[in-house]
N, C-alpha and C positions, 0 to 999 in steps of 0.2 A: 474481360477482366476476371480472375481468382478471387477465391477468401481474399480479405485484408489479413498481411503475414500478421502470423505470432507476436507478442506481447513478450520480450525477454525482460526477467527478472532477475536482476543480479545481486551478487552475496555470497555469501558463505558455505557453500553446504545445501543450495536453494535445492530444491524437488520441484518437481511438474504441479504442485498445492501452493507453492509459494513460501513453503517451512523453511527454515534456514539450521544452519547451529546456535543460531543465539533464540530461538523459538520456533517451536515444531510440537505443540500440543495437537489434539485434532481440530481446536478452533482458531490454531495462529495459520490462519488462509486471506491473509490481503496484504500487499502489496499497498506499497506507495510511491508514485512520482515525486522523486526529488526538483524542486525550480530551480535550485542550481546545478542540476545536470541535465534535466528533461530526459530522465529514465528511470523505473522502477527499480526498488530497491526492496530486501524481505525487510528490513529493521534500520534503525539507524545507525546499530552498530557493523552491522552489513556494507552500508555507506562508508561508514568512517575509515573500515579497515583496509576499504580497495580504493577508497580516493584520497588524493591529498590536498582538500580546501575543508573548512569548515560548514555543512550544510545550511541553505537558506530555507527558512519557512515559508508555506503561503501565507500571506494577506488575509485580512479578512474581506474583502475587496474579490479576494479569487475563490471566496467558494463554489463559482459556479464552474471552477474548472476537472474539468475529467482526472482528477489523480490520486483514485482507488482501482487496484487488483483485488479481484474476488479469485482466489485461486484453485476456487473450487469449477467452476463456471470461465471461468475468465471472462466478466461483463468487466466491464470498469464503470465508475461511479464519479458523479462530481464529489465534490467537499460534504456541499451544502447537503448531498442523498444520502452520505457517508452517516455523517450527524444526526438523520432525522433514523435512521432503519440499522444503528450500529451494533444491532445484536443479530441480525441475520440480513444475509443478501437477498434482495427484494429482488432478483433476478431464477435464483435456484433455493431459497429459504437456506445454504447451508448457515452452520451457527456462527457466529465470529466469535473471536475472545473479549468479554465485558472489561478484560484488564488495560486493554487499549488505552483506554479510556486517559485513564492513568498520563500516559504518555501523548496526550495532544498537544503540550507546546512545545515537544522537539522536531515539531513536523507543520503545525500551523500557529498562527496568531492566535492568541484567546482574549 
């Protein structure tokens, strides 16, 4: 058996980092799994533009599930690793963006 294929990341404008057009600073590098599509997405207006349902959140129930892209590295991250190291990937130290933050209930439970 090969590598496990690539991790596609879909949206807008995405790059091989995971930047998109609606954010492409040098620390917007992570990716998220959508639960109601089971695929990565750069943002959620990346989401919105190329689907037509309204996206679902994870759980709090689901932190322990795999759905962060570091799209620096391409490691992926539960919820719950996401939370605990959201200023850099504990995989490759690159940076993330602190503004994330910001934006965690269009993507999980709080």
């Amino acid at each position: 058996m090969g590598p496990p294929a690539a991790i596609v990341c879909h949206g807008v404008g995405v790059n091989a980092r995971t930047q998109c057009a609606h954010y492409h600073s040098e620390r917007d590098i992570i990716a998220i799994k959508f639960k109601c599509c089971d695929a990565f997405y750069a943002c959620i207006q990346c989401h919105n533009e190329t689907v037509g349902h309204v996206p679902i959140v994870w759980g709090k129930a689901e932190r322990g599930t795999e759905a962060i892209l570091c799209g620096h590295c391409h490691h992926t991250l539960s919820i719950a690793k996401y939370f605990a190291c959201s200023s850099a990937c504990p995989q490759c130290q690159a940076a993330f963006n602190p503004g994330c933050a910001n934006h965690y209930d269009l993507y999980f439970e709080m």
